[in-house]
C-alpha positions as CSV (number, residue, x, y, z in Angstrom):
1,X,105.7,99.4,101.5
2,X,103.9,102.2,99.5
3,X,100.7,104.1,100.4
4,X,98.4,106.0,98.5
5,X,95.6,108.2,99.7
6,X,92.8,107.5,97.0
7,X,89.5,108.5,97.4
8,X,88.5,105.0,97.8
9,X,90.5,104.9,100.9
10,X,94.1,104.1,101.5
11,X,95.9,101.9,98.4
12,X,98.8,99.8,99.7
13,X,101.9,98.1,97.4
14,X,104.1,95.8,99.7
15,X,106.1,93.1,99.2
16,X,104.5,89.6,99.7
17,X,105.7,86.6,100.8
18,X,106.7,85.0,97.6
19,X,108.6,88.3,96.8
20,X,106.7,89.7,94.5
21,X,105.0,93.0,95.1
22,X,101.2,93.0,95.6
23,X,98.1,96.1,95.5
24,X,96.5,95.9,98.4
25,X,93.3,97.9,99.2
26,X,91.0,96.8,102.3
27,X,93.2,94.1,104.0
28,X,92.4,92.2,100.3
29,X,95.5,91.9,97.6
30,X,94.3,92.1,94.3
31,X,97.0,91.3,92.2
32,X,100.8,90.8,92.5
33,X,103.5,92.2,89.9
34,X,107.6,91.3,89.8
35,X,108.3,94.9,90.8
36,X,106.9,97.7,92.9
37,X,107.0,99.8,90.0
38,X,104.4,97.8,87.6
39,X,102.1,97.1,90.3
40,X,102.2,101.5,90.8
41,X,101.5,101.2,87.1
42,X,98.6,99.0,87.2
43,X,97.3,101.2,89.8
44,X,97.6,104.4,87.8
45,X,96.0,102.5,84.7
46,X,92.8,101.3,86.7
47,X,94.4,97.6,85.9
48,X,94.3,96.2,89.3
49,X,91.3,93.8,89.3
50,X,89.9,95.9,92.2
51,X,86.6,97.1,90.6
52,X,86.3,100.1,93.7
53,X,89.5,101.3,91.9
54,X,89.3,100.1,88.2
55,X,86.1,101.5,87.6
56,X,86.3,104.8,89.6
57,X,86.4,107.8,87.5
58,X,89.7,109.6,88.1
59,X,89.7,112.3,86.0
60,X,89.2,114.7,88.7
61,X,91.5,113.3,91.5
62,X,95.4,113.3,91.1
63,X,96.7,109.8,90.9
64,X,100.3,109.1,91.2
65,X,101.6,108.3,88.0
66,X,104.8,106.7,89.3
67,X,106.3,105.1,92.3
68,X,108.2,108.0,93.0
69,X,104.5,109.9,93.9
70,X,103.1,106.7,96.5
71,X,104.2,107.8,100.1
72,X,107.1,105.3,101.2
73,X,106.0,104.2,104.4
């Protein structure tokens, strides 16, 4: 699992039961990818379905472009 500290609160990407790997934000999944690594993407492009995080305006706030910036918890 994969945690981001956004200003919306704390952005999760984990595994899910059918394998895939799922943005969760709020105890609510929003979407789920085939990799952690698109799922990271769709976070960084405001793609998520999650309107508190697609339509926040981040170009003031550092967002992790990558996986390799999410804190592996």
């Amino acid at each position: 699992m994969w945690r981001y500290k956004s200003p919306i609160g704390n952005i999760y990407i984990k595994r899910l039961s059918d394998g895939s790997y799922g943005m969760e934000h709020n105890g609510t999944v929003w979407e789920a990818c085939d990799t952690p690594e698109t799922e990271a993407d769709n976070v960084y492009m405001q793609c998520t379905g999650c309107s508190d995080w697609d339509s926040l305006d981040t170009r003031k706030i550092n967002v992790p472009r990558d996986l390799s910036e999410w804190e592996k918890i």
